[in-house]
N, C-alpha and C positions, 0 to 999 in steps of 0.2 A: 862658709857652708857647714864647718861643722858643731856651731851653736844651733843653729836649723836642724840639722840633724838629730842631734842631742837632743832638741825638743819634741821633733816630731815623734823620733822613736817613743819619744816617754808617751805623747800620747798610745800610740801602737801599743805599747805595754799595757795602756788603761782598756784599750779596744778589745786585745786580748784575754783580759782579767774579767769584762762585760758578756764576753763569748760563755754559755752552757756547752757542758762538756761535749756534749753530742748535740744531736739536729734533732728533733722531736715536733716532728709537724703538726699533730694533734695538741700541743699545749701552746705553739705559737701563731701559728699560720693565722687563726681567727682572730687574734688580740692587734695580729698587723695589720688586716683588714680593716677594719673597725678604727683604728687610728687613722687610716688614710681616705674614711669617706668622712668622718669627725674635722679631718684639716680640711676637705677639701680641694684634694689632692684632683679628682677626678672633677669634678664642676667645670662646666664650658660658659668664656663670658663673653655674650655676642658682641661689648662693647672693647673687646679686647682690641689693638691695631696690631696682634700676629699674626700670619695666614691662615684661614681654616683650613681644617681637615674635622670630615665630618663621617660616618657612620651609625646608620640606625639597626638594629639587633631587629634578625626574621622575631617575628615576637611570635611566642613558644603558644599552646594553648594554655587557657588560665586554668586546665584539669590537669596540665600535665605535671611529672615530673622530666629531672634531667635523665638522658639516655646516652649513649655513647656517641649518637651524631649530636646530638647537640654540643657535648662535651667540645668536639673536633670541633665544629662549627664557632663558639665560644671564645676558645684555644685563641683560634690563628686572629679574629677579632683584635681578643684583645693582644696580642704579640705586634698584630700592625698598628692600634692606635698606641700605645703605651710605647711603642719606638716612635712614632708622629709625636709626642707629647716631649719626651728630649730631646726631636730636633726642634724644637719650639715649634710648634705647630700651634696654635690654639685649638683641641682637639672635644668635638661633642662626639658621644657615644651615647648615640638614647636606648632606652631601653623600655621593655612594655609588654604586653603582654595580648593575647588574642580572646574576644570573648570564645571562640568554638564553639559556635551555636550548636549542631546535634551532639556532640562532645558533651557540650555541658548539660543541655537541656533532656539529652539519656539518663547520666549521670543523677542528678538533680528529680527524675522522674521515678526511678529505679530506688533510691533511699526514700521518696516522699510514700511510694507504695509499699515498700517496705514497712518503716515505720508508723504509717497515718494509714494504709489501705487504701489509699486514694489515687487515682489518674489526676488527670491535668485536667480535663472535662470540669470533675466534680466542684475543683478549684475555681475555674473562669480564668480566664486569658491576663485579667487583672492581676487575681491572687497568687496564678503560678507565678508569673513573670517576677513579682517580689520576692515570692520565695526563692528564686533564685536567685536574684541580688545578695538574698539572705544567706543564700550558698557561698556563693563568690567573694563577703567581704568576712566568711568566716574560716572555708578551707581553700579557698581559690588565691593561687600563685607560692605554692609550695617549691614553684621553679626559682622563684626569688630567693630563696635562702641558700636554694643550692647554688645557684649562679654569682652569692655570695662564699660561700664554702669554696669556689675554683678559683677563685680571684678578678671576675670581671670588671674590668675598671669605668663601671658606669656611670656615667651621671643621672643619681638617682631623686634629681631633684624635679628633671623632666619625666619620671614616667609616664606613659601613656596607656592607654586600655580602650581599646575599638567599640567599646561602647559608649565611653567618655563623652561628657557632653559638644568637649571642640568640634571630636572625632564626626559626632552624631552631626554636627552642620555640614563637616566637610563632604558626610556622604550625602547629605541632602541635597547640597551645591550640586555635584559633579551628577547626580543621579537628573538632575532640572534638567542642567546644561546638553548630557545626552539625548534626554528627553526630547526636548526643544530642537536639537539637530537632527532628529530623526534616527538616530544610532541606538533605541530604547521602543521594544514594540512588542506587543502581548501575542502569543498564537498557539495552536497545539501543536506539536512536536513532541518527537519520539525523546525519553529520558530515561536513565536510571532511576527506577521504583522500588524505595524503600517500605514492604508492605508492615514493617513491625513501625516503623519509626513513621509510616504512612507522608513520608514527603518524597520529593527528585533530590537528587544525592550528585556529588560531582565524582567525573573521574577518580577521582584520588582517593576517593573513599571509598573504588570498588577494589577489593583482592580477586584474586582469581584462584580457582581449585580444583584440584583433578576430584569429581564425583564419577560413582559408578550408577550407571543408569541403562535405558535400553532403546535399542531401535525398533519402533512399532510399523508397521508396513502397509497404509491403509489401502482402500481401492473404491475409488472413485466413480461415479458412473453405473453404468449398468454391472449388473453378476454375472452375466452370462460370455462368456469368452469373444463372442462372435458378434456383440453388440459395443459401442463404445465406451471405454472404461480408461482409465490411466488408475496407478500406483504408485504410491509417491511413502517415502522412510520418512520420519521423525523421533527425537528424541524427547518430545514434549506434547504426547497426544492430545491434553487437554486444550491444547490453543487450536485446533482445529474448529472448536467454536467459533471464532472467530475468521474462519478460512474465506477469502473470499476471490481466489482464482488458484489455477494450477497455470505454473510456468514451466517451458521445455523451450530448448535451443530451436531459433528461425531455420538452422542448416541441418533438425534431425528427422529425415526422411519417416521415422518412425511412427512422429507423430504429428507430421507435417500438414495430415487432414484433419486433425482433431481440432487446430490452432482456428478460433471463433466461437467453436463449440461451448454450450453451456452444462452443466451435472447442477443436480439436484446437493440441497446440502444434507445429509442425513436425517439434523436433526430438526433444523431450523429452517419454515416453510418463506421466511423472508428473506433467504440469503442464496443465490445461485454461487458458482463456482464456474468463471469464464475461464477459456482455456488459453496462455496468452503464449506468446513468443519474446524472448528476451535473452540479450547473450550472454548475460549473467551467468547463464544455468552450466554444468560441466554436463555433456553429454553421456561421458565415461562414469560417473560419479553417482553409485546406484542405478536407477531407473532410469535415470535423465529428467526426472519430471520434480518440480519442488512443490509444495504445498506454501498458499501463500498467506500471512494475518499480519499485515502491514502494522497492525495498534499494536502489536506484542515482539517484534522483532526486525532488530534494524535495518537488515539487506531486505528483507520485506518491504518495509517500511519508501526504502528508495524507490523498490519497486513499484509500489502502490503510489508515489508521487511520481513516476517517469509516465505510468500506464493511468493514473487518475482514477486508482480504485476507491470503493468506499472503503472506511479503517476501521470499523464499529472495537469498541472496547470490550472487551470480555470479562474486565475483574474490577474489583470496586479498588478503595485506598489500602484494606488490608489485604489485599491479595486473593478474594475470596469473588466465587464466579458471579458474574451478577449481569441483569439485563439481556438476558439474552434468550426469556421467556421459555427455558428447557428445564425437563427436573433437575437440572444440575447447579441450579442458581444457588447460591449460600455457600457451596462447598470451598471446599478450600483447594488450593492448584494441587496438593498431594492427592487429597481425595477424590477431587474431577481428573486426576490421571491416571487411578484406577477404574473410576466406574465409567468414563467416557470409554477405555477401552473393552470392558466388560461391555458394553452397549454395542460398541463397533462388531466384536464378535457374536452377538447374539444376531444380529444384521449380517453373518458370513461378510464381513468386511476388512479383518483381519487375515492378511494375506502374508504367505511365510512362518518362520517361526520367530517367536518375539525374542531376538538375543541382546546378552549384556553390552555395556558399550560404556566403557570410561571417556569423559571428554571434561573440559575446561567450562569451568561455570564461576559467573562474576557473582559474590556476595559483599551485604556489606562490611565496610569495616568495624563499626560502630554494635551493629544488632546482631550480624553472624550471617542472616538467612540470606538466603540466594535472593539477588535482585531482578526485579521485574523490568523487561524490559516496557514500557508504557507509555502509549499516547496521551497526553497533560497540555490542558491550559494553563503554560507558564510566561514568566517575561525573561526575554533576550536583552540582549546586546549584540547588534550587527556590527562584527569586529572589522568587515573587509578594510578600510580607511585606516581602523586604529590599526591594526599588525599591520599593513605596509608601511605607516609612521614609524611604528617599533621597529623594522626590519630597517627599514632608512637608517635610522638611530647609529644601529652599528654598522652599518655598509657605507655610512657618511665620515664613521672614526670619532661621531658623538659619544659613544661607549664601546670602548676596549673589553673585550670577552678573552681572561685569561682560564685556561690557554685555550689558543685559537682554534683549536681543533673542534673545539667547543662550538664554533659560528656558525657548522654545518646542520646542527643540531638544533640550537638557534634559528637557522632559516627552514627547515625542513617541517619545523612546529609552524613559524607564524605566515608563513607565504601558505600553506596550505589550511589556516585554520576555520572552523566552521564555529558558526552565531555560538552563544556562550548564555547556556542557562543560567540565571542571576535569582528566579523567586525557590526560594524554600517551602514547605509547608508547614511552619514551626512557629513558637511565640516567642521564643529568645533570638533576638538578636535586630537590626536594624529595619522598621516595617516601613514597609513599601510606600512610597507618600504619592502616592494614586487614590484618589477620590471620585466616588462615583456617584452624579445625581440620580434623584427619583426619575430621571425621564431617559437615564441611561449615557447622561453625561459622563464625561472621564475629565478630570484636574487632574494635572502635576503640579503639587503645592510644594515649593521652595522655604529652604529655614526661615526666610521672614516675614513668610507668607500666611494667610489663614484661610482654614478651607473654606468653602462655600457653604453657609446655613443647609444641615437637611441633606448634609451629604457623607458615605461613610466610607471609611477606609478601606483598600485593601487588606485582606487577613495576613498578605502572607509579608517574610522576612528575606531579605536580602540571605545571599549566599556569602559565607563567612572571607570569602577568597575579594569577594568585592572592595569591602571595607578595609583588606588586606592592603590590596591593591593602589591604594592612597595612603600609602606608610610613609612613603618618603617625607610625602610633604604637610600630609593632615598635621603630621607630629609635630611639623613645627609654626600650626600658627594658620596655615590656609584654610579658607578661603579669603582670611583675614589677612591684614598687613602686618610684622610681627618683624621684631629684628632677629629672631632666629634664621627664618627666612633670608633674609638681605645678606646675612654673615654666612650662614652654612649650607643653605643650597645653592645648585644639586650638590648631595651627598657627593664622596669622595670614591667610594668605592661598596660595593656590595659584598659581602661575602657568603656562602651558601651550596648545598650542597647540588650536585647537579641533577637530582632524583625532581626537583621541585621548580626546574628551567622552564617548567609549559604553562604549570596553575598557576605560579606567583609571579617569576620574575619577567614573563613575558606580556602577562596582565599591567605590572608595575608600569612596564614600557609604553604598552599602550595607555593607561591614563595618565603618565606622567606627562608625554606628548601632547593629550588631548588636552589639558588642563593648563597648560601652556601656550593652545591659541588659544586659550579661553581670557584667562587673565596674562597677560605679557608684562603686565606692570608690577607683578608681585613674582612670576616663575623665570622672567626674562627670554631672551633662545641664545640658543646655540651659537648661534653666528650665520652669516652669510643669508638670514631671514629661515634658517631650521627652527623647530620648536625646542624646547632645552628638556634635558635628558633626567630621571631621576637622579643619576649615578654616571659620573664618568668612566669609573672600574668596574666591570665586574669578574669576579671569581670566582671558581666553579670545583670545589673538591671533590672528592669520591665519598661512597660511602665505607662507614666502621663495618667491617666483616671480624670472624671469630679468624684465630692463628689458622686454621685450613684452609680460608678461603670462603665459607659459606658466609648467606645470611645470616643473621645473630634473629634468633624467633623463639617464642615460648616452645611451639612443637619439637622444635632440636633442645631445646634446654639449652643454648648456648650463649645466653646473651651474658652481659656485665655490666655491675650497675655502678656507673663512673665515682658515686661518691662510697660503695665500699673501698675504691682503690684509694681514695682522699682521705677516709679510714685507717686505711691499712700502710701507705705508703705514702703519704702528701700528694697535695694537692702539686705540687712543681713535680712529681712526679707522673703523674696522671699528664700533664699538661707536656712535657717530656716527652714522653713517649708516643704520643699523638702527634705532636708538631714533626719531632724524627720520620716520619713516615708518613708526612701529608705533601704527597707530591702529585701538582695539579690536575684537579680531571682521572685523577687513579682510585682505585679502591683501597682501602687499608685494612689487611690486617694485621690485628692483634692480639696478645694472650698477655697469660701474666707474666709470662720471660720479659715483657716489652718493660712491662709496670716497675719489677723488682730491678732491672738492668739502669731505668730511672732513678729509682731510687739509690742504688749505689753510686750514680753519680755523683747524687745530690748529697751523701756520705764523704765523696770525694773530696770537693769540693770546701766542704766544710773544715774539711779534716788538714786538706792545703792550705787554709786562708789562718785556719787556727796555726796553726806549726807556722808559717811565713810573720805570724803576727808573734809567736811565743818567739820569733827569731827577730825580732827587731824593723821587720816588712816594716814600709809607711809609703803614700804618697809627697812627693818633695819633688822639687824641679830636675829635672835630668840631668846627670854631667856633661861636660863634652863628650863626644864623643870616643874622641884619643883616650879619655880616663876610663872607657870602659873594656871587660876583658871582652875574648872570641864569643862566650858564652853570652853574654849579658848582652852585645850586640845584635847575635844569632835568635834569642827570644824575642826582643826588639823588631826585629827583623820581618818574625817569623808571627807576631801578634797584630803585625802592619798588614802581611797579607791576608791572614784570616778574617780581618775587621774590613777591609776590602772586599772579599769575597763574599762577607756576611752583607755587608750592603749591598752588593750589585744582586745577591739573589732574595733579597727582602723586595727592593725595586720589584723585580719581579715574581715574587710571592713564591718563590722556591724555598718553599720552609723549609722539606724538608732536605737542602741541600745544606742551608743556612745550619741547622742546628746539628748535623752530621759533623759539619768542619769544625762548630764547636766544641763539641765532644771529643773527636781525636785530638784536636790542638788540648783541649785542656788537660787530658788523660794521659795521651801520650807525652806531649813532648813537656808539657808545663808539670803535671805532676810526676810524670816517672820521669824525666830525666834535669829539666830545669831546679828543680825543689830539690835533689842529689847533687849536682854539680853547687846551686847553691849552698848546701853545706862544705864543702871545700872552699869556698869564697870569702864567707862572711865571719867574721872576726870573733873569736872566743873569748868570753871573760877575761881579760888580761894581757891577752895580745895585743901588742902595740901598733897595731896596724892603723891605719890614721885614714883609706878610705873604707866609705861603705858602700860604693855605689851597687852592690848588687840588693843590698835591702833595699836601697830605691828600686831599681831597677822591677825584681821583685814585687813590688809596694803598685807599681805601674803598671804592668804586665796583668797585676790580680784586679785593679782596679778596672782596666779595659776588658776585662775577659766579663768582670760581674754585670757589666755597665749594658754587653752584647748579648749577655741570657739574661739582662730582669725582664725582656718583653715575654718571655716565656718562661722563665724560671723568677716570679717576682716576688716570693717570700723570702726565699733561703739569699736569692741576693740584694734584698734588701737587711736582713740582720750580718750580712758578713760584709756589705759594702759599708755599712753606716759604723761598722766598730772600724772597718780600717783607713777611714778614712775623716771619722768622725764630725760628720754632715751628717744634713736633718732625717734627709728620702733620696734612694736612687730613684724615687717614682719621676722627680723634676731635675735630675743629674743630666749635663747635657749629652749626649752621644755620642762617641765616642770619632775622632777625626784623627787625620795623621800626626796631627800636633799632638797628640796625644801619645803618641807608640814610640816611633820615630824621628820624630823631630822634624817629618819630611824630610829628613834624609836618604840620600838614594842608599837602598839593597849592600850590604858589604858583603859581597860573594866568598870573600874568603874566608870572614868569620864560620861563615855558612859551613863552608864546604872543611873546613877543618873540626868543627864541634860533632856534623855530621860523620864524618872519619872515625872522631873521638869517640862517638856512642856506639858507629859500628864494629871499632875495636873491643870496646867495653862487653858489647854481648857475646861476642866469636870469643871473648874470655871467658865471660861467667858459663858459656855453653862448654865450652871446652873442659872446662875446671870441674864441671859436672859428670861430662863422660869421664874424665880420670877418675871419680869419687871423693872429690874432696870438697869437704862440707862448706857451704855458704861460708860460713862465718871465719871458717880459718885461710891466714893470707899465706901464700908460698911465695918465694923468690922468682922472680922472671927477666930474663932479658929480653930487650927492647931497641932498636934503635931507632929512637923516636925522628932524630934528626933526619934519619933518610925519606920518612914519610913528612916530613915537616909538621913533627907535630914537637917540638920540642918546649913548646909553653904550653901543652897539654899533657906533659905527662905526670905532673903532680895527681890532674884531674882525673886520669886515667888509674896509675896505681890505684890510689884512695877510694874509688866506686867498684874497680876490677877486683881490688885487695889481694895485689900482686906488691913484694916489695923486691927492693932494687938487690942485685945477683949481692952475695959478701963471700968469704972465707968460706971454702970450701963448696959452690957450687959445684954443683951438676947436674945436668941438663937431662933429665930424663924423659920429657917428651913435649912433643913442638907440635907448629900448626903453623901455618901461613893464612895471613888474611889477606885480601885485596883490598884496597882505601883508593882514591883517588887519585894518589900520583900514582902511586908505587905500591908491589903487593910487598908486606912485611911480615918478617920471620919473627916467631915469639918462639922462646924455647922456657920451658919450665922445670923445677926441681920438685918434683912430688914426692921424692923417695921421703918414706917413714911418716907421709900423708894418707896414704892410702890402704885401708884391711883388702888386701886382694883377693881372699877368700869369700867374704862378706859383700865385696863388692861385682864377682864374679855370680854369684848367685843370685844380684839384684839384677845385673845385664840379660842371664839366664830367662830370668822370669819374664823381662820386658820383651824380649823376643820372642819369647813363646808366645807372647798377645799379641805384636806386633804380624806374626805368620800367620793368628788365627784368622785375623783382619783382613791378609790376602787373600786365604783360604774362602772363606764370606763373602769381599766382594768380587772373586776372582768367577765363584760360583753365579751371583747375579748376572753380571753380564757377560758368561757364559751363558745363559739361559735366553735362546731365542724368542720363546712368550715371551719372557718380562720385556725385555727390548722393545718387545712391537707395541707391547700396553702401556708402557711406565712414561711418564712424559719427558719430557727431552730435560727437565731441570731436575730431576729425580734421576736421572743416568748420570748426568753430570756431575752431580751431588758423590754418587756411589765412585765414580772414575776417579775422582780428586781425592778421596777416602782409600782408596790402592793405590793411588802413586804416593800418596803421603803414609802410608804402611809399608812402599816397596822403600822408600827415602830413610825409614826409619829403622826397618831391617836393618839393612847394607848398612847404617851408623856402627849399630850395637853390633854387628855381627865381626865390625874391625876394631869395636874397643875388646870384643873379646879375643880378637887374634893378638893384637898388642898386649893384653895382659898375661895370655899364654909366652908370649918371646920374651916378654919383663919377668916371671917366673923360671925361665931355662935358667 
């Protein structure tokens, strides 16, 4: 063994000498990158015979940059596939990118008017839509360089991009297929009306705003009190154009005779106002009477389909009044909500006084302005089939939703979900393959299909969510036969934030389902005759909030933009400190304490594996076991259970439990006390000592610790795994197993439980040694009886780190301490005399107790104060409680090292 030795070390030494003095993430992180998509390292090959394990990346918009969710999102990615890839997995990670139709096509409309003065109009449908190509292959995917900058281990050979032309059959395919099942059908329905952007907008791209606005109080009906009249509040006078009933509760006696009755519309000689009955209405709620315009607002809207009212429209695409033959046509909804009401009052119509009124107004996300709510000939998709498929999916155990808690959420969306707008009013992005003949025919023309002579297309484009929607599988090859397909679907697992469960991944489910009775020969099923699933995983994190808690938003100023931290503190950084606190289905926050606490690590880390490697550290086969000391055992031991622990909560995507235990184990016990005790161990220049099992030991310990953070930490432990070990990449190192730590040998309890003895002897000295005053670095005499605690081949270990030396000539015992260990509490007594300035050090006690009291005094004051109490939240008392008993602990210290240097003075 100790030719091997001898050699390996010398490697170690060259590994060493290859190591830069420090970690400098900005001069290396990119050069390693770039090596490992060069080897490829990351390339998936479907002709592989290892297991798949497959993942495809939510593909980002092609406008965007990275954000802090994505970051997270990213992160745990790749942390799972890149631990997939050393257990030999054969692992694809696709990667791609989303066209973001009003995204881009804003975007793209906004610099063309800018610089050229032109709209989209002036252009044609033809010219913009290049131009925008022209956008897209010149600034579009600026997320690609960052998602390079973090470390994502992609396989960049398959990108994909949803307007691609695979892409653009796949949705041609599944748009037929609907088509053709009847689950695809054109009607008007009530949507989100974007009036700047002039199309219907989804969900998701409505925010919501506290605006101040007012309640107008119109009165309906005759003027005269004693003739029939109703009064009904609104906060949107101008839609009264379109009013065509007042609704009041069936059980309110009030206006129990009006209900039949017709009013005249103010303005509009073709519109009555029937008086209906509906138990919609809250009787207590104002008036009792609502005002009803079914085309403009959604409870309307129901209403007007229960009761079969007419919906007439009141506003054109830009939001501006139209058709409705009153002077009010052309204006715009601000300016018909002044002069409709100036009209109403000059009519004595205006009943009350008009007051302020803050409420909740949806705008868009994309343009700003308030969205309209608007009757539209758009196309659906009749979901009732596909979400109960979806909802089957995982109620069958087709797809696991971690964590579970998650499934209520899950079901509460798709069991209840309503038809799903699909047409845009836009030129960018997938158009509609509906053709219409001169005689009012309607085609659904299929990718390999041709339309019918004389016939023209539908204007509009698919909703960016649709094309989304076919990620799993468009990516790899369908509607087409493809060995991607046959190897790596369904994907392995999903990863994503849970903000995005309703628009994307419950969309996924349902056409990943539908698309699977469609073709069974390419998507397969599930088993027992289910359809097969996109994803058998899926996972569900929280979103990035700022260190408070809040939203991260331009209005707060608080947001952080993840590659200054890649910037400022590496990229294993950033990635650090995200994984540490991505615990499932939870929100995270973070600050920059999160970021720099990272990076210290990753300091740490370097600074161990340097020092272990200037110390002779290497990897080399284990000794017996008999040849190793308590210590080297107890790390052993103690690198078996963490590496245990790290996999049983990776299994289950407990990041952030996983990277927590690697943090303590590496800090605590590997660098502060293993790398200490290993200096007592390992042989000096010239000592004749013949083994070295602790630089193995050592060498192994460092190797399994780097091997368990490259999923998350894969810069810094790929330059410190490959000098100590001198292999090519931890990227393809296998993962780490028992045979690795411990030899699969069981637990030695005793090693254990004596090192731990050892260390907590060691502190109850260096603490003690301090309340006497004596300096770190200088050793005093102490006795010990080691033997009675059974530590008696620990007490080399012990002096040496405590830097206590053994009692000589003329001892005396000037002050003692007992610590309690495991068998037996043991007595230490020490000779401090002519260690210690008592003067100097009496004044240092002095002063810490004065801050120690102030401490009580402050929090003694908080919770004495019964406001705070009632207001402060229960982990903000808590916080302050442990802040007093750790002041009152620390008093009562100082307060007896000062009574003891007074009686050592007498």
């Amino acid at each position: 063994m100790s030719d091997a030795t001898d050699q390996t070390g010398t490697q170690a030494t060259r590994g060493f000498d290859a190591l830069p003095k420090a970690w400098e993430p900005r001069e290396q992180e990119q050069a390693l990158y770039d090596g490992w998509v060069e080897k490829g390292y990351f390339r998936a090959e479907a002709s592989s015979d290892k297991p798949p394990f497959s993942v495809v990346l939510p593909p980002p918009n092609v406008t965007g940059q990275l954000h802090m969710g994505h970051a997270l999102d990213h992160t745990l990615m790749d942390v799972v596939v890149r631990r997939k890839r050393m257990q030999g997995f054969e692992v694809l990670w696709l990667p791609g990118m989303d066209h973001a139709g009003i995204a881009t096509q804003t975007k793209v409309e906004a610099q063309l008017k800018e610089q050229e003065g032109k709209d989209r109009y002036q252009y044609g449908r033809e010219e913009f839509v290049r131009r925008v190509w022209d956008w897209k292959e010149r600034f579009g995917g600026t997320i690609g360089g960052q998602m390079r900058a973090i470390g994502d281990s992609v396989d960049w050979s398959r990108e994909r991009f949803t307007l691609d032309e695979g892409l653009s059959r796949a949705v041609q395919t599944i748009f037929k297929q609907l088509y053709d099942a009847g689950l695809i059908y054109r009607d008007y329905r009530l949507v989100n009306w974007s009036p700047v952007l002039e199309t219907a907008v989804s969900d998701i791209e409505v925010v919501y705003k506290d605006v101040e606005g007012e309640f107008v109080s119109i009165r309906y009906g005759s003027l005269h009190d004693d003739e029939p009249h109703l009064v009904v509040a609104t906060t949107r006078v101008e839609t009264m154009l379109g009013d065509v009933a007042i609704a009041v509760h069936p059980d309110d006696e009030r206006y129990a005779h009006l209900i039949g009755q017709k009013f005249a519309h103010p303005f509009r000689a073709d519109l009555e106002l029937e008086v209906i009955a509906d138990d919609y209405v809250d009787m207590e709620l104002g008036t009792g009477a609502v005002k009803i315009t079914p085309a403009h607002d959604p409870n309307d809207y129901e209403m007007g389909l229960r009761h079969n009212l007419d919906m007439p429209i009141i506003m054109d695409g830009a939001g501006r009044i139209a058709n409705t033959g009153t002077r009010f046509d052309g204006l715009t909804r601000e300016e018909a909500r002044v002069a409709v009401r100036e009209a109403l009052a000059e009519q004595g119509r205006i009943v009350k006084e008009i007051r302020p009124y803050v409420h909740s107004v949806g705008h868009s996300e994309r343009s700003g302005e308030p969205i309209e709510p608007r009757l539209s000939l758009q196309w659906f998709v009749k979901v009732d089939k596909l979400a109960q498929m979806a909802g089957d999916a995982v109620r069958n155990g087709d797809t696991t939703i971690h964590p579970q808690s998650m499934e209520k959420r899950y079901f509460d969306w798709v069991d209840n979900m309503h038809d799903w707008t699909i047409s845009r009013q836009l030129w960018w992005g997938h158009r509609i393959p509906i053709w219409y003949g001169p005689d009012g025919e309607v085609v659904c023309v299929g990718p390999d299909e041709e339309p019918p002579t004389g016939y023209t297309q539908d204007p509009d484009v698919l909703d960016t969510w649709f094309s989304s929607a076919l990620w799993p599988f468009s990516t790899m090859g369908w509607p087409d036969k493809s060995a991607d397909l046959a190897k790596f679907y369904p994907t392995s697992v999903l990863v994503t934030a849970y903000d995005i469960l309703f628009f994307w991944v419950a969309r996924m489910m349902m056409f990943g389902t539908f698309a699977a009775t469609q073709t069974p020969e390419l998507l397969g099923t599930a088993g027992q005759g289910r359809p097969q699933v996109p994803f058998t995983d899926l996972y569900l994190h929280g979103l990035v909030r700022d260190e408070k808690g809040r939203k991260m938003s331009k209005s707060l100023g608080n947001g952080i933009d993840p590659m200054d931290w890649v910037e400022r503190f590496g990229a294993d950084a950033l990635r650090f400190a995200l994984a540490r606190g991505a615990n499932p289905g939870v929100d995270l926050p973070i600050g920059e304490d999160n970021a720099q606490s990272a990076r210290n690590f990753t300091t740490k880390l370097f600074n161990a594996t340097r020092f272990a490697l200037m110390n002779g550290a290497f990897v080399g086969e284990l000794p017996p076991r008999e040849e190793l000391t308590d210590a080297d055992r107890w790390i052993l031991d103690r690198v078996e259970e963490v590496r245990a622990n790290v996999d049983a909560y990776l299994d289950d995507y407990q990041f952030a439990k996983a990277n927590e235990d690697l943090y303590h184990f590496a800090w605590d016990e590997l660098c502060d006390w293993y790398l200490e005790i290993a200096k007592t161990q390992i042989p000096r220049e010239g000592e004749s000592r013949t083994g070295r099992t602790t630089q193995i030991v050592l060498g192994r310990v460092l190797d399994v610790v780097l091997r368990l953070l490259h999923p998350t930490m894969p810069f810094v432990t790929e330059e410190l795994w490959t000098a100590l070990t001198g292999e090519e990449t931890v990227c393809r190192a296998p993962w780490p197993t028992a045979a690795d730590t411990n030899g699969g040998a069981e637990a030695d309890a005793g090693s254990r439980s004596r090192i731990e003895d050892s260390i907590k002897l060691i502190t109850e000295l260096r603490r003690f040694r301090s309340d006497q005053g004596v300096k770190p670095s200088q050793k005093v005499p102490a006795r010990l009886d080691f033997a009675a605690a059974g530590l008696e081949n620990q007490e080399e270990l012990v002096r040496s780190i405590a830097r206590v030396d053994k009692p000589g000539d003329g001892f005396t015992e000037s002050a003692s301490i007992e610590v309690r260990l495991s068998i037996e509490t043991i007595a230490v007594g020490l000779d401090t005399s002519g260690t210690v300035d008592v003067v100097a050090e009496r004044k240092r006690l002095e002063k810490e107790l004065a801050t120690a009291r102030k401490e009580l005094e402050t929090t003694g004051k908080k919770l004495g104060n019964e406001s705070f109490l009632a207001k402060a939240p229960d982990e903000v008392v808590d916080k302050i409680r442990r802040r007093q008993q750790m002041a009152q602990e620390e008093a009562t210290r100082l307060a007896a090292r000062l009574e003891s240097l007074s009686e050592a003075g007498k």
